[in-house]
C-alpha positions, 0 to 999 in steps of 0.5 A: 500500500502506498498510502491512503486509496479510495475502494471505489466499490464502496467508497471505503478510505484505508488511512495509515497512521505512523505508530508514534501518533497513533495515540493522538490519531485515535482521539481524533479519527474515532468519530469516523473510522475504525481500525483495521489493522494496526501491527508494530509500526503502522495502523490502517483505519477504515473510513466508511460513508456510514461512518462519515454519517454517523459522525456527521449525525452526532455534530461533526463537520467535513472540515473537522473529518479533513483536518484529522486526515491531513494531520494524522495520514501517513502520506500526503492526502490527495485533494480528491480524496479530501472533496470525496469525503466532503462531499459524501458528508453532505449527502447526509441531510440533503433529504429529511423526512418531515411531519406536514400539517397538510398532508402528514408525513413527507420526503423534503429535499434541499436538492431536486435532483437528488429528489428526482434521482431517488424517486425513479427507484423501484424499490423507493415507488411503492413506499411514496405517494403523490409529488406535492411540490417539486422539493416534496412527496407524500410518504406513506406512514407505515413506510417510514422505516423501509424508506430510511433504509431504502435511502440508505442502501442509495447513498442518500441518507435521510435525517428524520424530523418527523418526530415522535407520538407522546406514547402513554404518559408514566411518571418515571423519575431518577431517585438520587437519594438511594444507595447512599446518594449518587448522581448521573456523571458527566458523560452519562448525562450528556449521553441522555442530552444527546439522545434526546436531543437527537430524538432516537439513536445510539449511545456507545459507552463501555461496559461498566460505565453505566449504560443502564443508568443512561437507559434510566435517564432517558426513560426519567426524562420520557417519562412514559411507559417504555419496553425495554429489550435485552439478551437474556433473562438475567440480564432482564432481572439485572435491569429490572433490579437497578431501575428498582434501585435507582428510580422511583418505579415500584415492583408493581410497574415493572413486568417481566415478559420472557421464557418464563413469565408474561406481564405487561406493565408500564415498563416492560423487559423483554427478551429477544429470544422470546419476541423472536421465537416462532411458530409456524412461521409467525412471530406470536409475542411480537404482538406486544409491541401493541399492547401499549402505548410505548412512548419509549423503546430500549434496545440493550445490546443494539449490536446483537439485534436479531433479523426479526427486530429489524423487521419488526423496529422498522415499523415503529418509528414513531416511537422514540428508541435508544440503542445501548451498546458497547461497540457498534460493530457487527461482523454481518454488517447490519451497522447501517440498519442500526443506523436507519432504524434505530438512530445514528449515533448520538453519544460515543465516549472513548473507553481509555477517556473514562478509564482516565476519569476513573469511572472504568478499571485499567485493564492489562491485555495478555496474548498467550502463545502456545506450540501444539504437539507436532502430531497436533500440528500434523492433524491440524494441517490436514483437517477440514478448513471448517474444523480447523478453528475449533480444533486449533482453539480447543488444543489441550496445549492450553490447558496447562497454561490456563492452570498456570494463570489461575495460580498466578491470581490466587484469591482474585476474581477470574472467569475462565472464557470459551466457546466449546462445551467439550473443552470448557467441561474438562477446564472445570474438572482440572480446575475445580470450578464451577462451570455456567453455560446454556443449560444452566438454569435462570436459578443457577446462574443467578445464585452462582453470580452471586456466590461469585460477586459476594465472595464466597467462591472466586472462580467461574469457567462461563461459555458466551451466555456471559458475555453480555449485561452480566454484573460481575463487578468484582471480576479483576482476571478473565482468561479467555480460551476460545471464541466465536471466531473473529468476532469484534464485540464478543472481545469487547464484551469479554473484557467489559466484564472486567472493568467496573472499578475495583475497591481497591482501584487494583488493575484487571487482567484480560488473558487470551490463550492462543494457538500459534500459526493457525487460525486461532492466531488469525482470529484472534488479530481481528478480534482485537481490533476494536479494542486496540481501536479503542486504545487497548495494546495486547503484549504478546508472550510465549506459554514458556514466559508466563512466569516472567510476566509483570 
């Protein structure tokens, strides 16, 4: 690569940053990139028009955008480049959706041909109606959803202003004189203003930095009834917990519709799973959504929206939402419907800015290589390409190491990580621990997760049913074994769990095991990359240093 290009397939921008800047760089490119690579010397961040929009959606300019790329690039930008990026900034807003006192809901334009150029679009006809004057057209309300995608996948996205209906109103107020008295902090309050603000989009904190607390805020400052979604039933009683805690709801206003119970309340905690269950090719509970008046919507975990949400947000627009999330990454790269359907981004704090505020735990990031046998190298060289990631992440090399690590934090908090129940069974049984995976029951898991956060056991093996909205507070080590391959925000995820401050402001340790000159090692680089995005460096050690490790 000879410096920054332009993919003109998609108009993706590839930005090198020296290594010595790259510090500086992260501060200023992340509003509106991403990082693809970054080894010893150079990182390579990827420049998308989505995430152009978002950061033009959230108040950034194209001239901010221009001068992070002239200050940080590797290279002399060319000027094209730079007119490219100004110009795809703009297309954000060229194309607003508005409410009319005359004829309801409409498509506004500031230029006519881009109008025009829209509307000779077959998938666009069937969703507009007539021309009312030749900056506007009648849309039809139930497509306000399916327009702002359509819009999207051309180019042109459009900024909603047809604002929202009240929902029923619930009185719902933030209670600042429980637990011993707290307050929102800084950030989380600037995350509801920028939300509301916004109207509807999505607020990107770390975990452990209170994204439920901005969930509360906004539901306080709605004040309406609210249904809020999230990935599992702990994390639904864990919501359900906190909003008992910190706002004046009653145990009366909150249901709980799930697996396991069915109660609509004025507040309303769902689980995915269950609004997406289906049957004969229908999805029956999705006839909660009118069941009230929703003045407000909550998707905890927006990235790990499943296709069925989609569908089924599209259609409820005129609802306000709030997407909580620690990384917007998507590895099926569904971002833009979470941009068109959800919101854009309205609040993204950086994790080492709240790490140096002191709202999160530092975090060390350990990779520990381990050499399979050379009859484990030869199987794995002539097994399946399908097969060659689970056989290199479960190599019983890394058993011995993940021993060695737990004895190196005697006494401390630490969850053993993995993706395969076969090898997560065995670590138990060599560790002597306690192991949750899907077929832990709602009660198991919740009375281990309380045994493991009072103190009266320090050592969990969990599969991926903890990697997310699970409270752990005083997890300080995570060594992870395994994982679902590549994935961006499962590493996200799994370190989150580690970062809630500790009380004796000790620093956590996050461990990944890996196999050496396979896939694992590949998988493994990618999965790091939000992190390292975010300003997270891995030190890399052999299996025969662990001992030397500080």
């Amino acid at each position: 690569m000879n410096g920054p290009l332009i993919v003109q397939s998609d108009k993706t921008l590839l930005l090198e940053v020296d290594h010595p800047a790259a510090e500086a760089a992260r501060r200023d490119i992340a509003p509106f990139a991403e990082l693809e690579r970054a080894p010893e010397h150079i990182h390579t961040y990827r420049v998308t028009p989505l995430g152009l929009w978002n950061a033009r959606a959230a108040g950034h300019d194209a001239e901010q955008v221009v001068h992070a790329l002239i200050t940080h690039s590797r290279y002399p930008v060319p000027q094209a480049l730079l007119v490219d990026v100004a110009d795809t900034m703009a297309r954000y807003g060229r194309l607003t959706l508005d409410k009319d006192p005359e004829h309801g809901l409409v498509l506004r334009t500031t230029d006519r041909a881009v109008l025009a150029e829209v509307l000779r679009h077959k998938k666009i006809k069937p969703l507009v109606g007539a021309l009312i004057d030749p900056d506007t057209v009648s849309v039809h309300a139930s497509e306000r959803g399916h327009v702002k995608q359509e819009l999207l996948k051309l180019g042109w996205p459009a900024e909603d202003l047809a604002g929202y209906v009240d929902g029923e109103a619930h009185p719902i107020a933030l209670d600042p004189d429980s637990g011993g008295g707290w307050a929102l902090r800084p950030y989380q309050q600037q995350a509801v203003d920028g939300f509301w603000d916004g109207g509807s989009g999505v607020v990107v904190l770390p975990c452990g930095a209170g994204k439920t607390l901005v969930g509360a805020g906004a539901m306080a400052r709605s004040s309406t009834t609210t249904l809020i979604l999230v990935t599992n039933t702990v994390s639904a009683r864990q919501w359900r917990e906190e909003l008992l805690r910190r706002t004046s709801l009653t145990e009366d206003e909150i249901g709980e519709y799930s697996g396991a119970r069915k109660e609509i309340r004025p507040v309303t905690i769902a689980t995915y799973q269950v609004l997406t269950t289906r049957r004969k090719g229908t999805y029956p509970h999705l006839d909660l959504l009118d069941a009230r008046d929703w003045g407000l919507v909550v998707y905890d975990e927006v990235h790990l929206l499943p296709a069925p949400i989609f569908r089924m947000t599209a259609d409820l627009q005129a609802r306000r939402r709030l997407g909580l999330t620690a990384t917007l990454v998507r590895e099926d790269g569904r971002e833009s419907d979470v941009f068109s359907l959800i919101g854009p981004k309205r609040y993204d704090a950086p994790w080492k800015d709240i790490e140096a505020q002191g709202w999160i735990a530092p975090a060390d990031c350990v990779e520990v290589r381990v050499t399979m046998p050379e009859s484990m190298r030869m199987a794995y060289a002539v097994a399946e390409p399908d097969e060659r990631y689970r056989f290199a992440a479960s190599a019983p090399a890394k058993d011995a190491v993940v021993h060695q690590l737990v004895e190196r934090h005697p006494g401390e908090p630490t969850l053993v990580i993995g993706q395969y129940l076969d090898q997560l069974e065995l670590l138990a049984d060599r560790l002597d621990a306690p192991l949750i995976t899907g077929a832990t029951t709602v009660p198991q898991r919740q009375e281990l997760f309380r045994q493991f956060r009072e103190g009266e056991i320090d050592l969990l093996v969990v599969s991926k049913v903890a990697n997310f909205s699970i409270d752990l507070p005083e997890a300080s080590v995570a060594i992870q074994v395994s994982g679902t391959f590549g994935s961006r925000q499962e590493e996200a995820q799994r370190l989150g769990r580690l970062l809630r401050p500790k009380g004796d402001g000790r620093t956590a340790h996050f461990y990944t095991v890996v196999a050496r000159d396979t896939v694992d090692a590949d998988f493994a680089a990618h999965r790091q990359r939000f992190l390292a995005e975010q300003g997270y460096a891995y030190r890399i050690v052999d299996a025969d240093d662990i001992s030397t490790l500080t």
